[in-house]
C-alpha positions as CSV (number, residue, x, y, z in Angstrom):
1,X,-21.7,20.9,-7.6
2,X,-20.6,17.2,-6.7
3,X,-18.3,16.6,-4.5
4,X,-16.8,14.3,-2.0
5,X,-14.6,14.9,0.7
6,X,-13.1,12.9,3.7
7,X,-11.8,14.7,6.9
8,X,-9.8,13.8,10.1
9,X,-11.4,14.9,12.9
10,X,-8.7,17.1,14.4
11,X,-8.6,21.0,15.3
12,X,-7.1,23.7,13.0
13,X,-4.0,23.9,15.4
14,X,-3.4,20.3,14.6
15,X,-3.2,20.9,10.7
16,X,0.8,21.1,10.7
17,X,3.1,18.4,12.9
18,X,6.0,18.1,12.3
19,X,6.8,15.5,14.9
20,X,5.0,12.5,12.5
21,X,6.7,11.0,9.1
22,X,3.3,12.2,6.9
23,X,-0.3,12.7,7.5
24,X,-3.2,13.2,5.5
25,X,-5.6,15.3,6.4
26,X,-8.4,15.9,4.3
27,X,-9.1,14.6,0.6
28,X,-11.7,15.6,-1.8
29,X,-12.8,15.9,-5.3
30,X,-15.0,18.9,-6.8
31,X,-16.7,18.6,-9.9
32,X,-19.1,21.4,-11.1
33,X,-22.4,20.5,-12.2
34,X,-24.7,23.7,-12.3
35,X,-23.1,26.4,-10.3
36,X,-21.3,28.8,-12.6
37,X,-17.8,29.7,-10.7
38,X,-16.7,28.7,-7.7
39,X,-13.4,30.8,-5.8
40,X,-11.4,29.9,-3.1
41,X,-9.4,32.4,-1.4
42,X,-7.3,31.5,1.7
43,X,-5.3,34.9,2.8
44,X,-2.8,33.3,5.2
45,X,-3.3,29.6,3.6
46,X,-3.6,26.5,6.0
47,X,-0.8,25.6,8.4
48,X,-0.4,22.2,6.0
49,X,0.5,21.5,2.1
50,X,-1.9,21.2,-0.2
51,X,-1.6,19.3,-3.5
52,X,-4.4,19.6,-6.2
53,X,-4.7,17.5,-9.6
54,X,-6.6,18.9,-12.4
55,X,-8.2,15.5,-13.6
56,X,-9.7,17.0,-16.2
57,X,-11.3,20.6,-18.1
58,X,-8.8,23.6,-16.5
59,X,-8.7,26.2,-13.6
60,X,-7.5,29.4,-12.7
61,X,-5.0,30.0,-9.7
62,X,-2.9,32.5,-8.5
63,X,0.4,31.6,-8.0
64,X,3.3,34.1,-6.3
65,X,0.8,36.9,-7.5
66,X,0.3,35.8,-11.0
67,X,-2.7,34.4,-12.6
68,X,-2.2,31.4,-14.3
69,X,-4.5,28.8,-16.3
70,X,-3.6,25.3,-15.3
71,X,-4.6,22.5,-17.7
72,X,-6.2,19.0,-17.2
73,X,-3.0,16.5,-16.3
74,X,-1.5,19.2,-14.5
75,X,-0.9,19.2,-10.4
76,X,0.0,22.2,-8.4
77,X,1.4,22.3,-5.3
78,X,0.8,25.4,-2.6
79,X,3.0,25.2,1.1
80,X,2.0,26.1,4.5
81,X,1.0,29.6,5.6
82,X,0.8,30.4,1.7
83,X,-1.6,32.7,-0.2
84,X,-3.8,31.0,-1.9
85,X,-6.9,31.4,-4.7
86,X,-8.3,29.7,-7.5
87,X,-11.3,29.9,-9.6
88,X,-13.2,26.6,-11.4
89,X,-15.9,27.7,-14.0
90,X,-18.6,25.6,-15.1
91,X,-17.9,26.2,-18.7
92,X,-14.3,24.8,-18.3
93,X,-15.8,21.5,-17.1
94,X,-13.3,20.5,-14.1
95,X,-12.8,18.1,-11.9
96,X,-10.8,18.8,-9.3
97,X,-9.0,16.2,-6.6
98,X,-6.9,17.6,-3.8
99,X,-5.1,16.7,-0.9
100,X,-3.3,18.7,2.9
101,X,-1.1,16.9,4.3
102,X,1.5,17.2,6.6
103,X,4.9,15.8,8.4
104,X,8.3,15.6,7.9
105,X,8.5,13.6,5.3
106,X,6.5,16.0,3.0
107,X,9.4,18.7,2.0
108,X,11.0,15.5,0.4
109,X,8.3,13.2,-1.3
110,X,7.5,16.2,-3.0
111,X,11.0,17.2,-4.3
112,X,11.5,13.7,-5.6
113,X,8.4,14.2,-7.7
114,X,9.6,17.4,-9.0
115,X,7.9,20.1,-6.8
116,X,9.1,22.1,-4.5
117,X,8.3,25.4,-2.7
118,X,11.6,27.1,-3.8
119,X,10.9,25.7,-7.2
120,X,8.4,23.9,-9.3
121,X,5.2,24.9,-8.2
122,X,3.0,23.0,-11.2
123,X,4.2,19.4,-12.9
124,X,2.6,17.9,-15.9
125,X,1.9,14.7,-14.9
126,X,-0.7,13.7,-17.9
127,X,-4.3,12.3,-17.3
128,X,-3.8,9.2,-15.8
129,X,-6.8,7.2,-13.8
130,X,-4.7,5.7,-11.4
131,X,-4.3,8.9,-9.7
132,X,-8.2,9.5,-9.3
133,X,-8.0,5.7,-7.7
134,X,-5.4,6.7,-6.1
135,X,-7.2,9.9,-4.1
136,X,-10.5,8.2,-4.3
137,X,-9.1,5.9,-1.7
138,X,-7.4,8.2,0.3
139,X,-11.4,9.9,0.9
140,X,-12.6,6.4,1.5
141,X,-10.1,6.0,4.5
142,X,-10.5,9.7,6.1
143,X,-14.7,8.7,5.6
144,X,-14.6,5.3,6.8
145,X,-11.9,5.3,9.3
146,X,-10.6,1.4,9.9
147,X,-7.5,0.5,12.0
148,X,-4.5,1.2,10.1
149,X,-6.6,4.0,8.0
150,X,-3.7,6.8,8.8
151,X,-1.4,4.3,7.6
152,X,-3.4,3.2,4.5
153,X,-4.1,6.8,3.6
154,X,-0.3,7.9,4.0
155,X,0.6,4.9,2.0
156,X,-1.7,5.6,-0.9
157,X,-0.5,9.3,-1.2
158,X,3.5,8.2,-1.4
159,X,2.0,5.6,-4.0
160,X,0.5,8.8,-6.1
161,X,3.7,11.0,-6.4
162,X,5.8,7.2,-6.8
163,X,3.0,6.9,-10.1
164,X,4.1,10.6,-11.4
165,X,7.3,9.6,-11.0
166,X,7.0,6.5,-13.5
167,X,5.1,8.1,-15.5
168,X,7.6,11.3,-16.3
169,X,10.2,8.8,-16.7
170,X,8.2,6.1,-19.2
171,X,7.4,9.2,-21.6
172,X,6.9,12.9,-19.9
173,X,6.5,14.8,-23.5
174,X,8.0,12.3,-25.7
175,X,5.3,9.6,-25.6
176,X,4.8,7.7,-28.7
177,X,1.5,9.2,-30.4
178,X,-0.6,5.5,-29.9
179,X,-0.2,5.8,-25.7
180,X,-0.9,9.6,-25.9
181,X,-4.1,8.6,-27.9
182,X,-4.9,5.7,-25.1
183,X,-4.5,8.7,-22.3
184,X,-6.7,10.9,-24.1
185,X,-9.6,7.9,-24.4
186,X,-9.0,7.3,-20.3
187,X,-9.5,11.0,-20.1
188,X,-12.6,11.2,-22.2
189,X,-14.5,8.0,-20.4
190,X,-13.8,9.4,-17.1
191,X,-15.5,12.8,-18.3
192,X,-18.0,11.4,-20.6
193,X,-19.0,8.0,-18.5
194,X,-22.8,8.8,-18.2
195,X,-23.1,9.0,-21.5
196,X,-23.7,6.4,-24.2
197,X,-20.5,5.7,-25.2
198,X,-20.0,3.6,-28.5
199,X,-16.6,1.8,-28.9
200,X,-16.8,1.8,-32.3
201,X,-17.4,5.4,-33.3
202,X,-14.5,6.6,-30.5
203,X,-12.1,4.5,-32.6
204,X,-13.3,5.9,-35.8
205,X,-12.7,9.3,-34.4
206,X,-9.1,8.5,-33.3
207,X,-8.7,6.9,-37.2
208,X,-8.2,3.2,-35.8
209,X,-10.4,0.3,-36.3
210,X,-12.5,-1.0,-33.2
211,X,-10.0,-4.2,-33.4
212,X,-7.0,-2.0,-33.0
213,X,-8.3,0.7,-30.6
214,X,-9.4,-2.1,-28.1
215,X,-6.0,-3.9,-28.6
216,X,-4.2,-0.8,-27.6
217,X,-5.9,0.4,-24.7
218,X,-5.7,-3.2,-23.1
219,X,-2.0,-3.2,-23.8
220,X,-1.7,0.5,-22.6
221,X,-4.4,0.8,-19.6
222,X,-4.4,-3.5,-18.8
223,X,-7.7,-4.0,-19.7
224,X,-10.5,-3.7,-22.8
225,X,-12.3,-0.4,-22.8
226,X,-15.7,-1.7,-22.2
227,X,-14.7,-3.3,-19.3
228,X,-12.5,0.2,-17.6
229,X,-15.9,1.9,-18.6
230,X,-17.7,-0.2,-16.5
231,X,-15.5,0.2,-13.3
232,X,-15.4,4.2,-14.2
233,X,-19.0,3.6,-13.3
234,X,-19.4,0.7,-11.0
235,X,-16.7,3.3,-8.7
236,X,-18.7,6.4,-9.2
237,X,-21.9,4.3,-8.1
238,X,-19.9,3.3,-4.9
239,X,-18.9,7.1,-4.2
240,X,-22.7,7.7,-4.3
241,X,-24.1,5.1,-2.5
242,X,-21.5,5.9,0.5
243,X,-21.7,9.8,0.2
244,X,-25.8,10.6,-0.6
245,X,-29.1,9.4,0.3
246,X,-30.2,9.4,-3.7
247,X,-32.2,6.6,-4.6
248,X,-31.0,3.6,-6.4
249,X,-32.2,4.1,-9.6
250,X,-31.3,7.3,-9.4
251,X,-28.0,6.4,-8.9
252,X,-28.3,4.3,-11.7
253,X,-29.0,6.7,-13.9
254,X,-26.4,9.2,-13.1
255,X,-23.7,7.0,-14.1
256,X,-25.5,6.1,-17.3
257,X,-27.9,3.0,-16.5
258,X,-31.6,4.0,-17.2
259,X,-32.7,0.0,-16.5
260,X,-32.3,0.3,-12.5
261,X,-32.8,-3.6,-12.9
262,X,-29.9,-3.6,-15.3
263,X,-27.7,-1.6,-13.0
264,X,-28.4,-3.4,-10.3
265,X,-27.3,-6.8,-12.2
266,X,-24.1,-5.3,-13.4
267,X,-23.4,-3.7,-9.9
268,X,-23.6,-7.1,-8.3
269,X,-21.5,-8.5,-11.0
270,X,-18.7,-6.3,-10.0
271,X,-19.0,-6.4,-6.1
272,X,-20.8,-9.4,-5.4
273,X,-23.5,-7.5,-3.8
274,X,-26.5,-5.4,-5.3
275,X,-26.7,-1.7,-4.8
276,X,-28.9,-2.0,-1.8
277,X,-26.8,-4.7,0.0
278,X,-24.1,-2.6,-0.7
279,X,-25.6,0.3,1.5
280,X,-26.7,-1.2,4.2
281,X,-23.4,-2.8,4.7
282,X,-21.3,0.4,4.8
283,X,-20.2,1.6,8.4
């Protein structure tokens, strides 16, 4: 199983505070690699929310007793002191982020998103890689803690429900088919990075020419698709460089660069420093 989580280092009877606008804390993806099923049953819950986005494949939760399959693009929100369960399976394929947080702020970012404990537990919010940035740098803060990292972390969670929000409004379920086709490539290059992905034969599978499929997604996603492919990858390499001790080629490799010279060229491209450099720099 991958995954990579960032913590606060507080007690369990600091979880919930009321007293402070919002908190994060903790932050973490799962991903399942090998391990068939993985469960998670809390009978009382945590004394914080808990906000989970199904990036991609589906899960199984329980929700006010009922079982229910929740799709990639969906988020689902559980409250404080609340039952809670769910089930990933490997065949599924998903990836998981989620998020506890706390204040009293929360009760209301939430509700202008749509969710609510009296209400909306689970909002279709589309697969959409700014909110894997988005939670990817909440984890960074809670692992490398910098002044201001409560603050930054806070800030980049209010930025993720502000991002559902636009994005319900530009489209929710009547998105023209072109932008639904560009989510669905975001979604399938965030799952399928390692792999050797050719432009050409994606856009023959979506019907479009290779001209016209890289036109769209820059006009829909802001940039060409070889070049979002590369910072899919150049991001995950970052994640594990800061959260293993894997070698660099190995790293490499993972992320779909068997030339460890190669990766290493197009890593310092990106950051300005090789993949070594760039661990032995980290705090």
């Amino acid at each position: 199983m991958y995954t990579n989580t960032g913590y606060l280092d507080i007690s369990d009877a600091e979880l919930e505070d009321n007293s402070i606008p919002l908190r994060i804390n903790c932050c973490g993806v799962y991903r399942l690699l090998t391990r068939v099923s993985m469960t998670t049953i809390r009978a009382t819950g945590r004394p914080d929310y808990q906000l989970l986005y199904i990036a991609s494949g589906k899960a199984e939760f329980v929700l006010n007793g009922e079982a229910v399959t929740i799709p990639a693009g969906s988020m689902v929100l559980y409250g404080p002191g609340e039952y809670q369960q769910y089930t990933y399976l490997l065949e599924d394929r998903p990836e998981v982020f989620w998020v506890h947080f706390t204040g009293y702020e929360a009760a209301g970012l939430l509700s202008s998103t749509g969710l609510s404990l009296e209400g909306r537990r689970i909002l279709r919010t589309g697969c959409v890689s700014r909110y894997q940035e988005l939670f990817l740098s909440m984890i960074r803060e809670l692992q490398l803690p910098r002044p201001l990292s409560g603050d930054f972390s806070s800030l980049y969670f209010k930025q993720l429900l502000l991002t559902v929000q636009r994005q319900i409004a530009e489209g929710g379920k009547n998105k023209p088919q072109i932008q639904k086709d560009m989510e669905h490539a975001v979604q399938f290059f965030h799952e399928n990075f390692s792999a050797d992905i050719d432009i050409s034969n994606y856009a023959a599978s979506l019907h479009m020419s290779t001209c016209w499929f890289i036109r769209s997604f820059k006009q829909y996603v802001g940039v060409p698709p070889c070049k979002y492919l590369t910072s899919i990858r150049i991001n995950k390499a970052k994640e594990l460089l800061e959260s293993t001790d894997c070698p660099v080629s190995e790293i490499g490799s993972i992320i779909g660069y068997e030339n460890p010279l190669y990766f290493s060229r197009i890593f310092k491209k990106q950051t300005g420093l090789s993949p070594a450099a760039y661990r032995k720099v980290l705090p």
